[in-house]
N, C-alpha and C positions, 0 to 999 in steps of 0.2 A: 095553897093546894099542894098536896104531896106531887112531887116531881113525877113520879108512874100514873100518877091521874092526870097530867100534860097530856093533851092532843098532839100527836106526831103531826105536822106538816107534810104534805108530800110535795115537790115542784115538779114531778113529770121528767125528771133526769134520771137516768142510770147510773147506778153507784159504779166507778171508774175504780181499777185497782190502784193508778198509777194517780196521783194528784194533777192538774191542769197548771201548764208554766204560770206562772201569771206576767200578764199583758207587759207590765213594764222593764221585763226578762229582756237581756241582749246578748245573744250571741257573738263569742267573740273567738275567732279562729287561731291557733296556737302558728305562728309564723315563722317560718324557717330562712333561709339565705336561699334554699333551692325551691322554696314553693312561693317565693315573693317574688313573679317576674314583672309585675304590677307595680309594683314600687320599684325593682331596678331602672325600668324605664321610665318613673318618673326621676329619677337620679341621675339618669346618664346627663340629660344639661348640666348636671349643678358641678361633676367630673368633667366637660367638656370645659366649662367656665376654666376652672382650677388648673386644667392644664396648658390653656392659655396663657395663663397668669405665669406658670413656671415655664413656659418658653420663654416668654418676654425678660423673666428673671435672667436665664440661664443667656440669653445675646446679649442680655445689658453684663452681666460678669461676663463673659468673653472679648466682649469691647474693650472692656475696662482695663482686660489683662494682656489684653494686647499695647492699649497704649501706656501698661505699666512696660513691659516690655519694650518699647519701641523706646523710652522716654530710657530707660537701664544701656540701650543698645548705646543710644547717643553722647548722652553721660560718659559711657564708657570709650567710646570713639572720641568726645571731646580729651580725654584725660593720655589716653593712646596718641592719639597723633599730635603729632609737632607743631602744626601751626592750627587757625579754625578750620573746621568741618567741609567750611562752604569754598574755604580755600584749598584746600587738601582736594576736592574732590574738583577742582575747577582746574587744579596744575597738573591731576593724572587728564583728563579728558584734553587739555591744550597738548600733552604729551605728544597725542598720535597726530597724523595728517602727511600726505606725502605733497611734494612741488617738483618741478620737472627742471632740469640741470643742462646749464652752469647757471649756478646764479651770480647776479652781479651785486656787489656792495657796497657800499657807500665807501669814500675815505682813501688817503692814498697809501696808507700803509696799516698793517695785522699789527695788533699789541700783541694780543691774546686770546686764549679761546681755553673756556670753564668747562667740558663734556660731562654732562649725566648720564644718567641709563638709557634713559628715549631722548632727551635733547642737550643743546648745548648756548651758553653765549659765547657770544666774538664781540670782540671789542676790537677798534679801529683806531687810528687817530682821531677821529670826528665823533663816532657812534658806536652806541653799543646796539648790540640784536640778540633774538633768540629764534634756534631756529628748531626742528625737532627731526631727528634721525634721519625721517621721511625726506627732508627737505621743503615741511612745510616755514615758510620765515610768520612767528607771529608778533616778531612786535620790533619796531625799529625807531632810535631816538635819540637826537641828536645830543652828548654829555654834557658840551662845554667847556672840555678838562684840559689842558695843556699834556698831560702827562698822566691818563688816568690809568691806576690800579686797581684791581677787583677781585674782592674774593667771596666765595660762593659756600651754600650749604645746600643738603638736599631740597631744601622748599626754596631757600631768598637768596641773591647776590647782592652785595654794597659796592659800589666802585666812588672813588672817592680820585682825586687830587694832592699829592703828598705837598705840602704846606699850604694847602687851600684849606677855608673853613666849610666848603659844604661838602655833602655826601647823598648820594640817591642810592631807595634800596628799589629794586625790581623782585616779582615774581613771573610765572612763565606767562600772565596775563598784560603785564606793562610794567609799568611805576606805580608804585607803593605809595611811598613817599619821599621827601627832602629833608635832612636833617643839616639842622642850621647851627655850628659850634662856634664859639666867643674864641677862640684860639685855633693857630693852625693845628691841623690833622696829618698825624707822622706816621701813622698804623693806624688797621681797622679790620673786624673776622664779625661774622654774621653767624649765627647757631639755627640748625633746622626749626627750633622753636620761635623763630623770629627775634630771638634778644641778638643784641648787637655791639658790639665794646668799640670806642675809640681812646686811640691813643692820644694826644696833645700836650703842644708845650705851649706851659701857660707864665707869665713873666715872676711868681712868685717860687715853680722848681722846676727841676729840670724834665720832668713827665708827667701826665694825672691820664689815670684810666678810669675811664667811666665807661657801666656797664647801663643799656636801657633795656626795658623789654619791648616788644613789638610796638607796641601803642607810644610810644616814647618816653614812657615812664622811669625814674634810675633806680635803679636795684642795687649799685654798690658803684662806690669812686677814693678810690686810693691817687695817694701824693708821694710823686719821689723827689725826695728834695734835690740828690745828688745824683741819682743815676738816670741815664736815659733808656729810654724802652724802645727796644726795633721789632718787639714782634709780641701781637696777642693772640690768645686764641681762648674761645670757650667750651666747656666742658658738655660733654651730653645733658647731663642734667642740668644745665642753665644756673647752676648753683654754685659753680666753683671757674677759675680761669688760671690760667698758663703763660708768663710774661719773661720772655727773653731782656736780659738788664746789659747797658754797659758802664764803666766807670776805669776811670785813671786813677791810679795809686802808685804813687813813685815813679810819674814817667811810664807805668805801664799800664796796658787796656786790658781790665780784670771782666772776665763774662761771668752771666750764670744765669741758670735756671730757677723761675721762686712760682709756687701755685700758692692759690688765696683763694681761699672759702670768702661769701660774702657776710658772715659774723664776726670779721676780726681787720684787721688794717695788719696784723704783721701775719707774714708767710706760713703755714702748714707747712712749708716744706721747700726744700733751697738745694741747688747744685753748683757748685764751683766748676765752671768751666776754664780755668787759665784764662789764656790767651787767646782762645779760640772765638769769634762770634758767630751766634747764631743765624742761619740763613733761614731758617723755616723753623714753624711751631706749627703741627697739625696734629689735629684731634681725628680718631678713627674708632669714637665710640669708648672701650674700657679702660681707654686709655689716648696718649699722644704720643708724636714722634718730633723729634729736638734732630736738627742737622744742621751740622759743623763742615768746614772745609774735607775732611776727612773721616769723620764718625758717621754713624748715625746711630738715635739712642731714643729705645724704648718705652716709659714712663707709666705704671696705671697712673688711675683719679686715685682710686681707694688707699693702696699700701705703699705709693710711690716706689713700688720694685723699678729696677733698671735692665734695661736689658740692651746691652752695646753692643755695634759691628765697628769693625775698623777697618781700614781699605786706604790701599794706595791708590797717590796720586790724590786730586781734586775732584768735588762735586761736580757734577754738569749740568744732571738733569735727576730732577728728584720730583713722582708723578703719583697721584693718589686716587684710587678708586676702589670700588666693591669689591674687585678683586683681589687688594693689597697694596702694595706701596712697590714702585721700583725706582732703586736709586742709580745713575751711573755716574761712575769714577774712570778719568781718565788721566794721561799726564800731560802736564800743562802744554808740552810743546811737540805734542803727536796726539790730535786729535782722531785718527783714524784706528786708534783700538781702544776699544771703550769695555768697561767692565762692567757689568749689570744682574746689581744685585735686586732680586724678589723677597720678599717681607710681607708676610700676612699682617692682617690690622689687627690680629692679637699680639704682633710683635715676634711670630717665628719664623727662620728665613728656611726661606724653600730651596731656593737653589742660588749659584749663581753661575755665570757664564760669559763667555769675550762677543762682541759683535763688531767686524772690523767694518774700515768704511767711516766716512763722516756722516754725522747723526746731526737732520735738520731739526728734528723733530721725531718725538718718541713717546707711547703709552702702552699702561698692561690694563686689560680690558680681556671679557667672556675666557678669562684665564689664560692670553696669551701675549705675546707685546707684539707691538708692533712698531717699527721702527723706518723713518721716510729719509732717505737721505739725499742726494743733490736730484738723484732723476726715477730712484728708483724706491719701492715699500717692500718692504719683506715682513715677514709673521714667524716669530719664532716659539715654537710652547716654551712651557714652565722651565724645561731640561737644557733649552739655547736650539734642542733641533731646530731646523729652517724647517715649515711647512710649506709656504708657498712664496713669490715674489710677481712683481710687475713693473713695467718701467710706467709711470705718470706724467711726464713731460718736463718740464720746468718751473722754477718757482714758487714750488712748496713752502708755506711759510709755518702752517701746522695744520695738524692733523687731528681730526675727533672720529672717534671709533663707533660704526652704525652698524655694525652685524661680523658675524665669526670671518666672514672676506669681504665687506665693506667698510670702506673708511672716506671719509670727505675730506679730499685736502681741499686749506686756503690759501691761495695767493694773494698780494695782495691789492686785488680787484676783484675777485668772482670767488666762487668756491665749486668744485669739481666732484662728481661722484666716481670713485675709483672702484672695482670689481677685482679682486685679486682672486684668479682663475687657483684650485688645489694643483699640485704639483711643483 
């Protein structure tokens, strides 16, 4: 049938301009950042997660870099200071503490007495001690020595027995330890860093120096066959040392000065002193100082420059501190004017100047000296003026310097606090 002779169907719907969606149509809304507050709030946990997460990041790296830092600081303190950490930081806090005066001492007579900044040892016939500015005493112990000698470094003292084979070192805490040598011990100098050098004669020559370090380990030992050794000393850097020689040639007593690195057995470097022997070898850091009857002589480590004073008369009293070095010379048979010379520990001389009066006992100290003689202390500056004086009583045997007009003399029973009034 032709298609125009089809019957139209009608369904009872109205013809629509528009076509009808159909059913399975979905509308989907074009979404912006500013009309989606439906999903930012479902988002805000998944950003609260996440920044949890970088908190916890951010204090585990801050931890972390502290105790890189902390671990950098120690290191670096370990490599900085002279002895361990735990000891460095145990000899500044023994430093302070005060005691209340006279104190009494053991022993019937004063050796000596080593002053530091905040404290000091005394050594006795019987014992040695340390005490600290204040006057607190912390450590007291009896040697054993017939005859003991001691010498000191910022951190350790060694006091040893000249032809005895032992030696004890002390810090400002006690005893350290003992060190036990196969041959007598004729000299010995202890370094801030705890290394320690003896001298000995041993029956194959005539001196052997050995060098330990803290732990008693040896770091270097030279042989003299012929010459004897009266005095060591070591270098700041623990890597080099300084040995006063004697020897006889033709009936006469040849001295000299020789330093030795510890890669070699023969000297870096050598001084003829004639005739003269050396009474002291001290180190003051860039360098050391060499004293003769009448010299005294300046030395670096590095370029072994020289640098001399000459002075009449005799040595008397030759004193070494942060301050500098002071030497005095007098003449043999008039002790009551004394000459005294100032020397920085780089080896420049400051001044010098006369101080009449017999001198028991004398140090330069907070830049000034001070000087104790049969009854009375006086304090003179740099220049020799007198600052101030006092009379102290009797008996002064020596004197350790506790403040710009405090000084503790000892006799030998007690030690005394002395107040030297300005004017």
């Amino acid at each position: 049938m032709p298609d125009y002779r089809r019957k139209k169907v009608h369904t009872g719907k109205r013809p629509s301009a528009k076509p009808e969606k159909q059913k399975n149509e979905i509308n989907i809304p074009v979404r912006r950042k500013k009309d989606k507050p439906e999903e930012q709030a479902e988002q805000t946990p998944i950003h609260i997660i996440r920044g949890k997460k970088g908190e916890r990041r951010k204090k585990i790296y801050v931890l972390l870099g502290c105790v890189a830092v902390i671990a950098a600081v120690l290191i670096t303190l370990s490599v900085i200071l002279p002895v361990s950490l735990f000891e460095s930081a145990q000899n500044f806090f023994l430093s302070f503490g005060t005691g209340s005066f006279p104190i009494d001492i053991s022993g019937n007579a004063v050796v000596d007495c080593e002053p530091k900044d905040n404290y000091y040892y005394l050594v006795t016939d019987t014992s040695i001690m340390a005490f600290t500015n204040g006057g607190k005493r912390r450590f007291s112990y009896v040697h054993g020595f017939s005859s003991p000698i001691i010498a000191s470094s910022e951190t350790r003292a060694i006091i040893f027995d000249q032809g005895k084979n032992t030696a004890t070192i002390y810090n400002l805490a006690g005893e350290v330890s003992t060190v036990q040598s196969d041959y007598p011990i004729i000299a010995a100098d202890i370094a801030k860093n705890g290394e320690y050098a003896l001298v000995t004669k041993q029956n194959s020559s005539a001196a052997t120096v050995t060098v330990n370090n803290r732990n008693g380990k040896q770091l270097y030992n030279i042989n003299f066959a012929r010459d004897m050794v009266n005095n060591v000393d070591i270098a700041s850097s623990g890597k080099k040392i300084a040995v006063s020689t004697l020897n006889a040639e033709a009936g006469k007593m040849v001295s000299s000065v020789r330093v030795y690195d510890f890669n070699s057995a023969d000297p870096v470097y050598s001084l003829d002193l004639g005739q003269d022997p050396v009474y002291d070898i001290e180190n003051t850091g860039s360098g050391f100082f060499v004293a003769t009857h009448n010299k005294v002589r300046y030395i670096k480590w590095s370029d072994r420059s020289v640098t001399e004073y000459g002075f009449e008369g005799s040595i008397s009293y030759l004193r070494y501190s942060s301050s500098g070095v002071l030497a005095v010379y007098n003449k043999t048979n008039d002790k009551s004017i004394n000459n005294a010379v100032l020397i920085s520990n780089s080896g420049k001389k400051i001044s010098e100047f006369e101080i009449k009066g017999a001198i028991s006992d004398i140090r330069f100290a907070k830049g000034r000296v001070y000087a104790m003689g049969d009854n009375k202390i006086t304090i003179y500056d740099k220049n020799g003026g007198q600052l101030s004086s006092c009379n102290y009583g009797f008996g002064g045997v020596k004197i350790a310097v506790t403040g710009s007009n405090t000084v503790c003399v000892m006799t030998d029973s007690q030690i005394k606090k002395v107040v030297i009034d300005k004017g």
